[in-house]
N, C-alpha and C positions, 0 to 999 in steps of 0.2 A: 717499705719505703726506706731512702737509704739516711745514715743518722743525720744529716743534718735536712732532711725532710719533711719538719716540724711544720705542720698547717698555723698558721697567724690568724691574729683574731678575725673578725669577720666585719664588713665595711658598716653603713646601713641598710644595705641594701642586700645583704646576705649572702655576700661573693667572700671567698677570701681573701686577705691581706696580701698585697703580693710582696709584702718583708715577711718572706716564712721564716727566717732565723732573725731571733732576738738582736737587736743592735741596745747594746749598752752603753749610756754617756756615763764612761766610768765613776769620772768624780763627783756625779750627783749620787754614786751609792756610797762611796768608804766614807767613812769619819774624818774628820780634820776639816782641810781646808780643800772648798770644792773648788775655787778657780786655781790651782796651782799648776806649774807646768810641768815637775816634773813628781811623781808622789811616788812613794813608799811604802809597802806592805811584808808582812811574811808571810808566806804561802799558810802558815799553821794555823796562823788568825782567818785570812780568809777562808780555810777550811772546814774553821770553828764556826764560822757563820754563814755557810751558805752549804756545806756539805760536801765528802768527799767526791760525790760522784756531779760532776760539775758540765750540765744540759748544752747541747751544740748553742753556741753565742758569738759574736764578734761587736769589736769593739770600732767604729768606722771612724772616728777623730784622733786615735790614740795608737802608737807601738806600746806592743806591753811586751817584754821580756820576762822567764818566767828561770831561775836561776836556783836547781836543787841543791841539796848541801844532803841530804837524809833521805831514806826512803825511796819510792821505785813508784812508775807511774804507767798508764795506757793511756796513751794519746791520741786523738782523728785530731789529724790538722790540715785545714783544708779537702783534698778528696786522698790523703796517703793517712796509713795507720803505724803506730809508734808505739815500742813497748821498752823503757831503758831503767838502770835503778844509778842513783845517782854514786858520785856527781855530774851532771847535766845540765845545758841551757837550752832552751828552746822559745823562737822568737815569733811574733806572730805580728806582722803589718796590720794599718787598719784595715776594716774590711773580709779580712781572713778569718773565714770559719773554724772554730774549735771547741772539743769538747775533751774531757778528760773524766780519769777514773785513778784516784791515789791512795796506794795503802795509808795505817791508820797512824802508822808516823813518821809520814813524809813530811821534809819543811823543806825552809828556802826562803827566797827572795821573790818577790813581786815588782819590775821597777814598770811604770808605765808613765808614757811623755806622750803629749800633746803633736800630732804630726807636722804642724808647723814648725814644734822647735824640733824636731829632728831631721827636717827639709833646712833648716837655717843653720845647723850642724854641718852637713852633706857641703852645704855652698859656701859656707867659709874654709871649708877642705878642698878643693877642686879637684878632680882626677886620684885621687889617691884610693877609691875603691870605685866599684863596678854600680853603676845604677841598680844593676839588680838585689843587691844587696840589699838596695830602700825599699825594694817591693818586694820579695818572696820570704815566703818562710821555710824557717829552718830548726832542726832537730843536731844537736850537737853534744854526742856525751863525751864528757871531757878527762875521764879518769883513766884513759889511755895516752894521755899525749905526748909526742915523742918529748925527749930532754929541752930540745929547744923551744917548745910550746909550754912545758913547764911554769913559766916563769910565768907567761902572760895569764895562766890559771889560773896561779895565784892572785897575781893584781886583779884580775877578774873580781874574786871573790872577797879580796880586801878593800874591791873599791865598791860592791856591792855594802859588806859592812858596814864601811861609813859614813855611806850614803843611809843607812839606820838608823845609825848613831844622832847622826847631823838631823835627819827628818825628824827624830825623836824629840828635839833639843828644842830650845828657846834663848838659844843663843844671838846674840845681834852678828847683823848678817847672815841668819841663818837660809832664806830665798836663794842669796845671790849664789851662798856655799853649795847647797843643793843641786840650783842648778848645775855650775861648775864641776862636781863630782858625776853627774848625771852624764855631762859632755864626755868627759875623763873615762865614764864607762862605758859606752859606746863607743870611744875608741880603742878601748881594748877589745870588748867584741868583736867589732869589725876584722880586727890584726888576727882574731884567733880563728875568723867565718875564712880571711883571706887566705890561712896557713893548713885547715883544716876542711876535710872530704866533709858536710852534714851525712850523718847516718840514712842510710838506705831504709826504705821503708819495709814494713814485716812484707815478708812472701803472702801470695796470696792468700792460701789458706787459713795462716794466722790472722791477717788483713781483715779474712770476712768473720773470725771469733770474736776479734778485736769490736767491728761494726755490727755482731748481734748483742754482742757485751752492753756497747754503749747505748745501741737504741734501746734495752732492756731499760740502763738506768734512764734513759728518756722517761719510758712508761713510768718506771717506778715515781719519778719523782714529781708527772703528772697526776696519778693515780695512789700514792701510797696512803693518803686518808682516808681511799676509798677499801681499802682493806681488800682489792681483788686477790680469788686464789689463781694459785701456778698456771694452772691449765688456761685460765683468760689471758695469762699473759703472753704466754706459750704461743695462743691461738692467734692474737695481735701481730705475733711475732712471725708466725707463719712456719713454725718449729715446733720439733716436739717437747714435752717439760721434759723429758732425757737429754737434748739437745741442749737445753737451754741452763740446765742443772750441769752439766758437763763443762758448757762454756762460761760457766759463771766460777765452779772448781779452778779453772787453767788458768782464767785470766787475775780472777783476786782469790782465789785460795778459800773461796768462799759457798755455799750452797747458794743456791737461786733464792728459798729462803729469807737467808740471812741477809743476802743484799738488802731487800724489802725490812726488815725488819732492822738490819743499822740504820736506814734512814730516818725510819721512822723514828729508833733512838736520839738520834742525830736531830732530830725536830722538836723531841720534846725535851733535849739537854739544852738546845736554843730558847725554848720557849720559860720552861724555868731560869734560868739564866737572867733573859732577856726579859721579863714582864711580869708584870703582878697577877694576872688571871691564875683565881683558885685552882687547884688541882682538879676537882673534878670537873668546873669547863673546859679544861684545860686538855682533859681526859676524853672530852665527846667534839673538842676541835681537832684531837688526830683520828675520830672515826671511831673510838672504841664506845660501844655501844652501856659499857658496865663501866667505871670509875673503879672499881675493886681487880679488875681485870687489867689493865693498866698500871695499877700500882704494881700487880705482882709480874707484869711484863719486864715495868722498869726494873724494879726490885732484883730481880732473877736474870738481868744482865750488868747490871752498877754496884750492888753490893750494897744500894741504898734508896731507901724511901725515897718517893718524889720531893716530899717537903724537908727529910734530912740533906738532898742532894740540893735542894734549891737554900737553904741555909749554907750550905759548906761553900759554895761559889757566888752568896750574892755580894759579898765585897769585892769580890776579882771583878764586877762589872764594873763597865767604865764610862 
């Protein structure tokens, strides 16, 4: 199946969903304020809690722009595949299917708007860019750009900053300024979508590493409590675990492996982090059958006990 092929739940009647890719109403997930129009994230926070390898999804209410500053990514957006290392933007309409896969320290910007206020944006500008603009998506690395695109890079990435700063804030007027920074960044966008080629997608053959890459971490982050070995995965995959170990090397520098097994670190640094359950339930809700065996999983890639490591970051929770 191709990655954004993902089967949906099943009705009552035992038919499948015909939403097979997730639709997420953004702001009922982040923290803050969920009716907002225009919201604010860093790519390293959402990465912190949902995981680096991030399941084909779209968001149907919402543009989200996605604005690196660090780090290097693999991208399926919509049906083209994308591999760049920042600095880079990359936009995705509502609607538009995407999944990704980011090294371990990648950051960035997250801006995402309500489609109405970016349809009310469009129309208090008239004619100054292309309808297609408000509909496609687009891949744009920006650490090439000739002198005279320069400039708008910057403001790019200074008007993302203070749209941080400002979202952070509890300053009076802080809504109105947000929004306003929000407008402000989109019109830079725009000016640098209008001045600049978006990057060509990989060649085939990378295209379809990229798409067993991603559908891997599909599986993986269906299945990684269930502790399947390689060759299940392999087999799902329709690949050999040679195949599959090789494309997982090329794409994150990683074994097949290890993919499965950061996740699953990745869930249990969430889950200590995030929640009081004892370490040994804790140890049999990601699948491990022993609690002694988990510890020394965690242990032997953290440098530290579950309950040392859940002590050192429970005041960073928020």
């Amino acid at each position: 199946m191709s990655t954004f092929d993902i089967p949906g739940p099943a009705d009552p009647r035992g038919q499948p969903s015909a939403q097979a890719i997730p639709d997420i109403y953004i702001t009922r997930i982040y923290e803050g304020d969920p009716d907002c129009d225009v919201h604010y994230e860093t790519f390293g926070r959402l990465a912190e809690i949902f995981g680096r390898n991030t399941p084909a999804h779209r968001h149907s209410l919402f543009y989200q722009v996605h604005v690196l500053t660090r780090g290097s990514i693999r991208l399926q957006l919509d049906d083209q595949a994308y591999f760049g290392e920042a600095p880079l933007v990359f936009i995705t309409p509502p609607a538009i299917p995407h999944a990704f896969y980011s090294d371990e320290d990648t950051d960035g910007h997250v801006i995402t708007v309500r489609q109405e206020v970016v349809r009310s944006w469009y129309a208090s500008l008239p004619g100054l860019w292309p309808d297609a603009q408000l509909r496609e998506a687009a891949f744009l690395p920006l650490g090439g750009a000739e002198e005279g695109g320069q400039g708008e890079v910057a403001r790019l990435l200074q008007l993302a900053e203070l749209l941080r700063q400002e979202f952070g804030g509890r300053n009076k007027g802080r809504s109105a300024a947000v929004r306003a920074l929000g407008l402000c960044f989109f019109i830079s966008l725009h000016r640098l979508l209008a001045t600049h080629t978006p990057a060509s997608s990989l060649k085939r053959e990378r295209g379809e590493d990229l798409r067993i890459f991603l559908n891997f971490c599909d599986l993986v982050e269906a299945h990684f409590r269930d502790h399947l070995t390689l060759p299940d995965y392999a087999r799902q995959l329709s690949v050999t675990e040679a195949r599959l170990n090789d494309v997982c090397r090329r794409m994150a520098n990683l074994a097949s492996k290890e993919v499965v097994h950061d996740r699953l670190l990745q869930e249990a640094r969430r889950l200590l982090r995030f929640s009081t359950t004892p370490v040994g339930e804790l140890s049999y809700a990601l699948g491990f059958a022993d609690p002694a065996y988990f510890s020394r999983f965690f242990t032997r890639r953290t440098g530290l006990t579950p309950s040392q490591f859940r002590i050192q970051h429970q005041d960073q929770v928020r």
